[in-house]
N, C-alpha and C positions, 0 to 999 in steps of 0.2 A: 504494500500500500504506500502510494504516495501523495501528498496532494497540495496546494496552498490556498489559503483560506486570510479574510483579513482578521484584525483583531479585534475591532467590536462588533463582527457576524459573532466570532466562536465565544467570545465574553458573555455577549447576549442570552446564550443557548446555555453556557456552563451556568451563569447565575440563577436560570429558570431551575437546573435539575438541580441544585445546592441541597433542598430540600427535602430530596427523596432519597442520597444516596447515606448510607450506613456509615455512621462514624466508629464506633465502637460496636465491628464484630468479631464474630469467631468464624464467618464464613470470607474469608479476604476477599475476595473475587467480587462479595456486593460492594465493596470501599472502592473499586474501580470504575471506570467509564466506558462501554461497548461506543467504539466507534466503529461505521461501516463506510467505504465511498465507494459512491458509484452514480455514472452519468455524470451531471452537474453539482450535485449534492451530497453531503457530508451529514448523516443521520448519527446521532449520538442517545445513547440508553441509558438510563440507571433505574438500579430496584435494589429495594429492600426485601424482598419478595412480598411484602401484603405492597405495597405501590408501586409502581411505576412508570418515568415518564419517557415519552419517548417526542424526539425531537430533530430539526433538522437545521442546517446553514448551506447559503450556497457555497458551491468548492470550486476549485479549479483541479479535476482528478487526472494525474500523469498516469496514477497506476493504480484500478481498482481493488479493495481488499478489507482486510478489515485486523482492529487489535485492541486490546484493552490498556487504559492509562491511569492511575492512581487520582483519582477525581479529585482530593481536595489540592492534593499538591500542586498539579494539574494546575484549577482554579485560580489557588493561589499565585503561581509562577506568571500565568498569560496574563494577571491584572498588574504586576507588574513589567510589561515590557511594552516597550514604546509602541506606537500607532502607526498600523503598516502590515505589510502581508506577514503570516508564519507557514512554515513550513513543516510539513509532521511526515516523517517515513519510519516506516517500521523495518526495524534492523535484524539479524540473527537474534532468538532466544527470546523472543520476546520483548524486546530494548526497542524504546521508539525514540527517533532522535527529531529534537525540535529545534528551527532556526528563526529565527527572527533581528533583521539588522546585521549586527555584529554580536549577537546573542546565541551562542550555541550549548545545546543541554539535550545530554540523555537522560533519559526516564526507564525504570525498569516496571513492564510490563508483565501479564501472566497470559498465560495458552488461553485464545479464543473461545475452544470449546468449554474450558470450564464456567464460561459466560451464560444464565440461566436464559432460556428464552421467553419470550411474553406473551404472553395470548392477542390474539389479532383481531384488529376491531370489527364489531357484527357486521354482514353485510345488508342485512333488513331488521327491520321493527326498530331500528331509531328514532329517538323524539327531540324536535329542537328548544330548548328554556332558552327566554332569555336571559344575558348575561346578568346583567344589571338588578333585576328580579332575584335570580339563585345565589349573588352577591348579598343582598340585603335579607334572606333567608337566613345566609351560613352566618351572618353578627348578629341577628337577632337570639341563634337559641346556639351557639356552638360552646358558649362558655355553660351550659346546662346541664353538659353531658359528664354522664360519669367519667373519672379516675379508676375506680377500681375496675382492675382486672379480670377480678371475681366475679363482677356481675355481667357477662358477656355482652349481651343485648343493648345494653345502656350504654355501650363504650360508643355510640354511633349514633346518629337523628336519624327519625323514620320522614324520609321522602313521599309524601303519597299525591300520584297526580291523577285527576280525574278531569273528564271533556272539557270543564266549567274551570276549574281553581286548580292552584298547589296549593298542598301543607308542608310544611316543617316543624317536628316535633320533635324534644329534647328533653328528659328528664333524668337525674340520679338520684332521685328516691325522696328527694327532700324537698326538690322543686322543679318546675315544667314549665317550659317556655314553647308556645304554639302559637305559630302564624299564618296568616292564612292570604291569599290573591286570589280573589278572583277574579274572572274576566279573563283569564289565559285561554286560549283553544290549544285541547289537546283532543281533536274531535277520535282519533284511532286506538284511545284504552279508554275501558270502560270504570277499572280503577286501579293503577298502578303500584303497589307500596314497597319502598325500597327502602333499607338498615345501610347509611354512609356511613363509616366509621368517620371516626374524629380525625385522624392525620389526613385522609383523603381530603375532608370539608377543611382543613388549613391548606393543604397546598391545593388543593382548586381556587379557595380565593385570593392566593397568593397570585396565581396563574390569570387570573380576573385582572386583577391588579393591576398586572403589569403589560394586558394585552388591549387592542384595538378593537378586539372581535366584538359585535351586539349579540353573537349568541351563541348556546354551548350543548352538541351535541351527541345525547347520552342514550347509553345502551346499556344492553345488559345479556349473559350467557349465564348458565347454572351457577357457575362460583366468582365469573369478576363483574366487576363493573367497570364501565370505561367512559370517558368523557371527552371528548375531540374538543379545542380549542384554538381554531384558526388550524394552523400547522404542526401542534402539539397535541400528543393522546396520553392523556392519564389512566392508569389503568390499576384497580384498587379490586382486592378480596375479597369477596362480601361475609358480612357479619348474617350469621346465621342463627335461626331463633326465634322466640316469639316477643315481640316488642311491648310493653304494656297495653292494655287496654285505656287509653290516655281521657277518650273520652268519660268516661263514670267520676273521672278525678275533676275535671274542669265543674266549677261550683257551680249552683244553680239559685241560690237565695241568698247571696252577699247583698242585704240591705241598705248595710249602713256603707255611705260614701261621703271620702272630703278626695276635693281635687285641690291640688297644688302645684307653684310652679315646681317643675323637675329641678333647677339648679339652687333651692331654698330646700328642698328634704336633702337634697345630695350633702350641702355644704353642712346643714346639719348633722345627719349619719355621721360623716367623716370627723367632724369634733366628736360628737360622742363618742364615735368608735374606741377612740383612741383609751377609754377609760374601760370600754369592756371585757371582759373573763375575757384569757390573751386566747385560751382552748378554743372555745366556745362561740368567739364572736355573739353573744348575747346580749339582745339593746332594747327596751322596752318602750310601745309607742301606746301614749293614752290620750286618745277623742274624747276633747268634753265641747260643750258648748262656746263654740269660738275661737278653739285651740287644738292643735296638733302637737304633745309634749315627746321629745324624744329623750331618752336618759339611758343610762347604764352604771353601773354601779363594780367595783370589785375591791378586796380586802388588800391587794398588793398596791391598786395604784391611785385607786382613790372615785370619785365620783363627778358624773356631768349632764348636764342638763340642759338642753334647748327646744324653743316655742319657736310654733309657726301662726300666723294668726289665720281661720279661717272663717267660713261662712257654715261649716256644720251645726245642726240643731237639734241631733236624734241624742238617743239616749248614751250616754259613756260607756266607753267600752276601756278595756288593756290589753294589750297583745305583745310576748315577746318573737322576736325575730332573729337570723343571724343575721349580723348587719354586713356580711360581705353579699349575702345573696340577695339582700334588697339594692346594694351598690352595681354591683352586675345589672343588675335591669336598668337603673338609673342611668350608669351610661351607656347601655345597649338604647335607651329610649333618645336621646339623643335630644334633651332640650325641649322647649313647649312644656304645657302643662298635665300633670300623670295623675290618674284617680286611681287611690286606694279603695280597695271594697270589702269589705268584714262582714259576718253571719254574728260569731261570739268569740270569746279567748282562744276557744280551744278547736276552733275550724278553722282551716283553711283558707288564709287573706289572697286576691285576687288584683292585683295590677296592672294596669293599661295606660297606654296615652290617651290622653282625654281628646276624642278629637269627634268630629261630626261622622254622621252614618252613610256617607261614599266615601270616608278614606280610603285610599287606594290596599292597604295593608290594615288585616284584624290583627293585633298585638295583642298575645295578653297575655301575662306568667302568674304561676300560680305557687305560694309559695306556703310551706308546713310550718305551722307555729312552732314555739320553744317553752317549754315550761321554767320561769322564771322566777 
């Protein structure tokens, strides 16, 4: 293999796979970078084995072929070398020598074949989202999603798209964040439900982020799932299982409501915070007549206390919270004004952006009280 390529094509391509490839394993060969050329183009792979992305740059190919490269090293070496074409051949044993300028460096590479291969994108029953849309789904409920291990199903949001709407649904056990669009056409499933793992919903919207494309085109086979992005395809495990039953949990008689601006609870939470059980994150909110009291209390660091004024008039209530998982909504809400919703102490508080009945986006998290 030989080829030359500039250096903000291959920059471009390496920064996108940053994400996927394996920093600390035990299988060496994921810590590498599959490059292939052929034709005009320079296709480059990485996988952890549960992701993968696969991606291209145009090339200038002397000699088609193919070889693996130590990816961060890699990375790291082409961002710094001056602006201008490089040059990659692959030498005896595996050794790929790279030129750039007055810049010459070997790299020691491994055998091809130990290189895993990827599964290849469907060639029917694809559905198009748009970008923009599956963007604002993955920040509304991605921080929602379980940590533990142990609980398989939760490590991932259920996707579910149907002719009329998507949803996106998140919960680990304490609290759920679900969102909803309607108005999408998706006239060819009748109801689609799909478990993204959590590393797959960060580098997709990594991949958003950093791309031009209005829309992202996703598929699915018995165990992966893949997402095509302009000229890049993600390609993710699926999480298998049964996802809660989300709907029984979403409340149905949260009476009592104050709405307030989002950056007046925010700013308070985070004073108080700072006085709450350090474990626990435990902060206590009490509705009386005209006031939203937030407080928290503990024996190591001391105690604090701040008022919101509102326009509430129903009967008083107490409710404790953790107060990281009321700040996660807070700024997944993003400003404007956010209504709290409450049944009694010990049910189930309900969260949304306070906003009129065509917003474009249903928001609403729902989160497990604290006995305090």
């Amino acid at each position: 293999m030989e080829i030359t390529v500039t250096k903000s094509d291959l920059l471009r391509e390496l920064t996108a796979t940053q994400g996927v490839v394996e920093r600390k394993t035990t299988i060496p060969i994921l810590s590498h970078f599959l490059f292939e050329a052929a034709g005009d183009k320079l296709a480059i792979t990485a996988t952890d084995l549960d992701l993968g992305l696969r991606t291209s740059c145009p090339a200038r190919v002397k000699k088609e072929g193919s070889c693996t490269i130590p990816a961060r090293k890699l990375y790291d070496y082409v961002k710094l070398l001056p602006d201008g074409d490089i040059t990659i051949k692959l030498l005896e044993n595996h050794w790929v020598n790279i030129r750039s300028g007055r810049s010459n460096t070997k790299m020691v590479g491994m055998a091809r074949s130990n290189f895993p291969a990827l599964p290849t994108f469907p060639t029917a029953g694809t559905l198009k989202i748009p970008g923009q849309v599956l963007r604002t789904l993955i920040a509304k409920t991605i921080f929602a999603i379980s940590n533990e291990e142990s609980r398989y199903t939760l490590n991932g949001a259920l996707m579910v798209l149907k002719p009329e709407s998507i949803t996106m649904v998140a919960t680990d056990g304490h609290r759920l964040a679900h969102i909803e669009k309607a108005h999408e056409t998706f006239p060819d499933v009748s109801e689609l439900k799909t478990l993204v793992p959590k590393k797959a919903m960060a580098e997709l919207n990594a991949l958003l982020n950093q791309s031009e494309e209005d829309s992202v085109e996703f598929g699915k086979d018995e165990s992966t799932l893949f997402f095509r992005i302009g000229g890049r395809i993600l390609t993710s495990r699926q999480l298998t299982g049964q996802f809660p039953n989300y709907e029984a949990v979403l409340p149905r008689d949260n009476t009592k409501f104050v709405t307030v601006r989002c950056e007046d609870i925010s700013s308070a939470i985070q004073r108080v915070a700072q006085f709450a059980d350090e474990r626990s994150g435990a902060i206590k909110l009490r509705l009386e007549k005209g006031a939203l009291t937030v407080s928290s209390s503990s024996a190591e660091t001391g105690e604090s206390e701040d008022s919101i004024e509102t326009t509430y008039q129903a009967d008083p209530i107490v409710i404790g919270f953790n107060s990281q998982y009321l700040l996660d909504f807070l700024k997944a809400a993003t400003g404007g004004d956010v209504r709290f919703e409450f049944k009694d102490s010990q049910s189930a508080g309900q969260l949304r952006p306070d906003e009129n009945g065509d917003a474009e986006f249903k928001y609403r998290y729902v989160v497990m009280p604290m006995r305090i």
